[in-house]
C-alpha positions in Angstrom: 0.9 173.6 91.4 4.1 171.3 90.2 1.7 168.4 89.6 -1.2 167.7 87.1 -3.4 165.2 86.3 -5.6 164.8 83.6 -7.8 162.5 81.7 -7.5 160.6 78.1 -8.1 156.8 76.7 -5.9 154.5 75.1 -6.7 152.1 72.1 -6.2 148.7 72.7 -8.5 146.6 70.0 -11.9 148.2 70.0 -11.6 148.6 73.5 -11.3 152.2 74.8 -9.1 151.6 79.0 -8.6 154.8 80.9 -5.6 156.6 80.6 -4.5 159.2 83.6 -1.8 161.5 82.4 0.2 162.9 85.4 2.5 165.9 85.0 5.1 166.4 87.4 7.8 169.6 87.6 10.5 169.6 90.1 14.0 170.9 90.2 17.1 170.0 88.5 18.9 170.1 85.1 16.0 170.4 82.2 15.1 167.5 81.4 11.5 166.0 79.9 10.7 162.1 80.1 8.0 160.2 79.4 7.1 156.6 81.2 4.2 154.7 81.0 4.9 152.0 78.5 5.0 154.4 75.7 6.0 152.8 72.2 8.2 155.2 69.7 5.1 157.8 68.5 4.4 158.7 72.1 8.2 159.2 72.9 8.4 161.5 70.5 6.1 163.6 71.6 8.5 165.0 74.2 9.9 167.5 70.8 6.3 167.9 68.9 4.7 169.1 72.4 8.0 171.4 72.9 7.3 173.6 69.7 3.6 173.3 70.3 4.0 175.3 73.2 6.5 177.8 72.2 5.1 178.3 68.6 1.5 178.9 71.2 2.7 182.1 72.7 3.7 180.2 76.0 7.1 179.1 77.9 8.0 176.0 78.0 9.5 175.4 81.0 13.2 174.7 81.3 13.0 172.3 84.9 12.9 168.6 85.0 9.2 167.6 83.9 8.7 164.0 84.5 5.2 162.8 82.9 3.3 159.2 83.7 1.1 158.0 81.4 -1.3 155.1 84.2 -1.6 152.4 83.6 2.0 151.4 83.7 1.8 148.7 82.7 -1.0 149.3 79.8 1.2 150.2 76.0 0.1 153.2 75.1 1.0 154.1 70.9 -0.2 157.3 69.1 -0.5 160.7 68.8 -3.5 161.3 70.5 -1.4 161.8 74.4 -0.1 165.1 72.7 -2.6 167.1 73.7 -2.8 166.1 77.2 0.8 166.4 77.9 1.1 169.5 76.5 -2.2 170.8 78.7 -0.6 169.1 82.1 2.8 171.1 81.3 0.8 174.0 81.0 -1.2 173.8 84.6 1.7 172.2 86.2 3.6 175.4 85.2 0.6 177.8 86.6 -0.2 179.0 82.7 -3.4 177.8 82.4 -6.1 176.9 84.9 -7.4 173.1 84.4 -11.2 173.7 86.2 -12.6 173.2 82.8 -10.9 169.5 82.5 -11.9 168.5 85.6 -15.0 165.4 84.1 -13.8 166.1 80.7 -11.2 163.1 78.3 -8.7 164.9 75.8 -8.0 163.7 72.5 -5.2 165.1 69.8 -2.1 165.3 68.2 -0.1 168.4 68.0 1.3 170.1 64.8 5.2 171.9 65.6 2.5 175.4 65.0 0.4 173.9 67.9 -2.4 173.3 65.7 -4.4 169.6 66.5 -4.3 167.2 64.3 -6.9 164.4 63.7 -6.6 161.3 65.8 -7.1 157.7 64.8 -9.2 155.0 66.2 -11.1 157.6 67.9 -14.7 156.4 67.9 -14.2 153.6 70.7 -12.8 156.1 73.0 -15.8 158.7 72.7 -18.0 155.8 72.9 -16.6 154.3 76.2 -16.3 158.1 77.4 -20.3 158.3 76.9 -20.7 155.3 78.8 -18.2 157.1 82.0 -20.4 159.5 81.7 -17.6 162.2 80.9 -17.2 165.0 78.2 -14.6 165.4 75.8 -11.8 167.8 73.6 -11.3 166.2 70.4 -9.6 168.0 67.4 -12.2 169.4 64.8 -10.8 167.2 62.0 -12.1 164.7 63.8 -15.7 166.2 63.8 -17.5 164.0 60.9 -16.5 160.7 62.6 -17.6 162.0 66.0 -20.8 163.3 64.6 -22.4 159.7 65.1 -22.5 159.5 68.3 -25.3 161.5 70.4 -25.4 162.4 73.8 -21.7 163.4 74.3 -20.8 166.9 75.1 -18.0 167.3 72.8 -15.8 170.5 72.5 -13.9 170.6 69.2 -10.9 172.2 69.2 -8.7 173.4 66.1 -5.4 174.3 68.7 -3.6 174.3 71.5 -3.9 178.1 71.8 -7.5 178.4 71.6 -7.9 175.3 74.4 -5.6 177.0 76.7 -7.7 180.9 76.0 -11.3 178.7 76.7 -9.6 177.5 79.8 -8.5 181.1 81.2 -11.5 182.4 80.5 -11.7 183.6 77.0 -14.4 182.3 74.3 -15.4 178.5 74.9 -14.6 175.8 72.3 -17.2 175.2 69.9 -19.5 172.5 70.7 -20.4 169.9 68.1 -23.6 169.4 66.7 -24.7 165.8 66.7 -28.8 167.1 65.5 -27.7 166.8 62.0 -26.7 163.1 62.2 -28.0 160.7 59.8 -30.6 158.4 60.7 -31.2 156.2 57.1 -28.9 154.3 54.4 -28.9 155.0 51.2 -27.2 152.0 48.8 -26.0 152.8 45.4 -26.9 149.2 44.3 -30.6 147.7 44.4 -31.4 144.2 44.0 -34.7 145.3 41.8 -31.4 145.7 39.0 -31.0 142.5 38.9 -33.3 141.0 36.0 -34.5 137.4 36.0 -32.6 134.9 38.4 -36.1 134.4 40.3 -34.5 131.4 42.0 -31.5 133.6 43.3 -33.5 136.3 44.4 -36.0 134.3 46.5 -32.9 132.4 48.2 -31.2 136.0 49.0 -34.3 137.0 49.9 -34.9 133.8 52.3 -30.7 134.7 53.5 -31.5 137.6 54.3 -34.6 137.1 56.8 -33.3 134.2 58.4 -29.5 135.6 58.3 -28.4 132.3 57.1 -25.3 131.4 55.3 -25.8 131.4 51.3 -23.4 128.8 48.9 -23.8 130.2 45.3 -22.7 128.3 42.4 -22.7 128.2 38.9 -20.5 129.1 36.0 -18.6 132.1 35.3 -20.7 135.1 34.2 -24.1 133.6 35.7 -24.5 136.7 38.1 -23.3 135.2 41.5 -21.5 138.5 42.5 -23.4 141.0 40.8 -26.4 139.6 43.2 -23.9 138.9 46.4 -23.3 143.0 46.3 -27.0 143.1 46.8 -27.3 141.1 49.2 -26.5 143.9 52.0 -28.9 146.0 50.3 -32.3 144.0 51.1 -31.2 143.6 55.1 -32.8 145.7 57.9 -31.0 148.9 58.7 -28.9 148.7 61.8 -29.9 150.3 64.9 -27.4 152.9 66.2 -25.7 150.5 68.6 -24.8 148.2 65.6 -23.9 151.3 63.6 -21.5 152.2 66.3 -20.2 148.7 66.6 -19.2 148.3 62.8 -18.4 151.8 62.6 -16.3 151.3 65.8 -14.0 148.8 63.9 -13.3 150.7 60.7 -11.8 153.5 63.2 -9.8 151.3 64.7 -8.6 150.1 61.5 -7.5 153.5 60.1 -10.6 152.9 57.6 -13.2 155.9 56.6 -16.1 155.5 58.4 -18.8 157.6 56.0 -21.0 159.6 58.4 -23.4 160.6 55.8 -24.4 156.5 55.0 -23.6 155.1 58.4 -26.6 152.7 58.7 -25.8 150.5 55.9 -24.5 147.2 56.2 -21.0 146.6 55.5 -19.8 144.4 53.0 -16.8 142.8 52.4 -15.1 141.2 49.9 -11.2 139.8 50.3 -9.3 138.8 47.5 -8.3 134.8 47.0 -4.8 135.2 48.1 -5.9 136.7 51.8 -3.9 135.3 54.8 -5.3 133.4 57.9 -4.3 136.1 59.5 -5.8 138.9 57.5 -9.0 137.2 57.5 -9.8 136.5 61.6 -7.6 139.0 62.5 -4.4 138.6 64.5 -0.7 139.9 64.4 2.1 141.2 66.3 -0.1 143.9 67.4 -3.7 142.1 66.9 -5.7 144.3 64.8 -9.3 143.0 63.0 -9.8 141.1 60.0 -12.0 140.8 57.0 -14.5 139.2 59.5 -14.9 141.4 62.3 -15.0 144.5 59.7 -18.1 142.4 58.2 -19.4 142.5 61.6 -23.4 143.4 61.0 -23.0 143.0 57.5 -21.9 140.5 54.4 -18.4 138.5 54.3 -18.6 137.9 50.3 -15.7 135.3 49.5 -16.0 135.2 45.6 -14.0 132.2 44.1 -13.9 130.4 47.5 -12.4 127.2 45.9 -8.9 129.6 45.3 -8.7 130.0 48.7 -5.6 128.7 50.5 -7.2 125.8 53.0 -5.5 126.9 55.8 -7.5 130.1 55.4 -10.7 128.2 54.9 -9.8 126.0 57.7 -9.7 129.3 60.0 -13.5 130.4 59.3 -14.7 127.1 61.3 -15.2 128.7 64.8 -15.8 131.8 63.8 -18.6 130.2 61.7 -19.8 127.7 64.5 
């Protein structure tokens, strides 16, 4: 068949929309566009999807291919459409059958060798494909990050070549193995350290049940951030929907989300001189700030009378 559709997500905050990727191949002078809304990453993958498939073992065919990326009106950015272009070309040209895709998303960026690279931002997208109630095809690098989630049948994949042999029949992908995930924190500090400062303590400690703000003051060497770090460390651990939410956030902010301590709260510190901006989040392209990457855990602003006001003045609602 001349026509293809398959199934991805796009990123858009830490929100995860439905992406349909149609494949059309029709007479007329080769040609390959992409439409869709796609910014300069996804345009480009018109040449890394072209050696991908030739470097594969496979032709690339040399008609007009025409492919849709729906919503149109939705921006899609990234690499992770490679993978899903280069799989509609395939069944559009009759080289692979696409039986196996039929409830299943597909996740990855393509290497000129056709090997999948890792994607970013990915943990929203599995998570809202849990919830469709769909698999998914992610690329293996992207296995310790997926590793959190439970309850997803998810195929890891380490190239194009080896997803297009699973689909005509050969050995199926490797299925990842989410019995191994971690189900406790482990912190490196411990507020039983901390020696004297009863009076401290028993406020953290009264912070910490209540989850109330905390003003610390006091001269300079007194111990205000050697027991703020601490603070984190004496709160319940999160339950795996909080986990996912905070660790949800770091993906989308390109930040390592460790799978082997991803129960503990997250604490944050920013430096004085942080914008507006970089602390509520915001932008040309709106991407979280200090606070939402505090989200479950401890915002720690050390020195808060160097902060610029404006960027005080910014905290209000989020703190009401």
């Amino acid at each position: 068949m001349s026509l293809t559709q398959l199934q991805t997500r796009a990123q858009l905050g830490i929100d995860a929309p439905e992406v349909r990727v149609e494949v059309h191949i029709s007479n007329g002078l080769p040609a390959f566009t992409v439409v869709g809304l796609p910014e300069t990453a996804v345009r480009e993958a018109r040449d890394r999807v072209r050696s991908a498939i030739l470097n594969s073992g496979f032709e690339f065919p040399a008609r007009r291919i025409t492919v849709n990326l729906a919503p149109a009106d939705l921006p899609k950015e990234g690499g992770r459409y490679d993978l899903p272009i280069a799989l509609g070309i395939l069944a559009a040209s009759s080289q692979i059958k696409t039986s196996g895709l039929t409830n299943s998303v597909c996740f990855g960026e393509l290497a000129l060798s056709g090997a999948c690279r890792k994607v970013n931002g990915l943990l929203p997208a599995l998570i809202a494909t849990k919830k469709a109630g769909q698999s998914a095809i992610i690329p293996q690098q992207n296995q310790p990050e997926a590793a959190m989630l439970s309850g997803l049948p998810i195929q890891l994949a380490s190239s194009l070549a080896n997803i297009c042999r699973s689909l005509n029949g050969g050995d199926p992908l490797p299925l990842l193995d989410t019995s191994m995930a971690p189900q406790s924190s482990n912190h490196d500090l411990d507020l039983a350290e901390v020696h004297g400062q009863y009076q401290a303590k028993r406020a953290l400690e009264i912070a910490a049940a209540g989850a109330h703000h905390m003003l610390m003051m006091g001269p300079p060497g007194t111990g205000k951030s050697m027991l703020a770090q601490r603070l984190n460390t004496i709160l319940p651990p999160m339950t795996e929907d909080e986990a996912l939410s905070s660790a949800s956030i770091r993906s989308v902010c390109q930040q390592p989300v460790n799978p082997g301590n991803w129960l503990e709260r997250p604490f944050q510190s920013p430096h004085h001189t942080v914008s507006g901006i970089a602390l509520v989040g915001g932008g040309k392209n709106p991407r979280p700030g200090e606070i939402s990457l505090a989200h479950n855990g401890v915002l720690f602003l050390d020195e808060l009378a160097e902060f610029d006001r404006r960027s005080i003045e910014v905290l209000r609602e989020p703190l009401e």
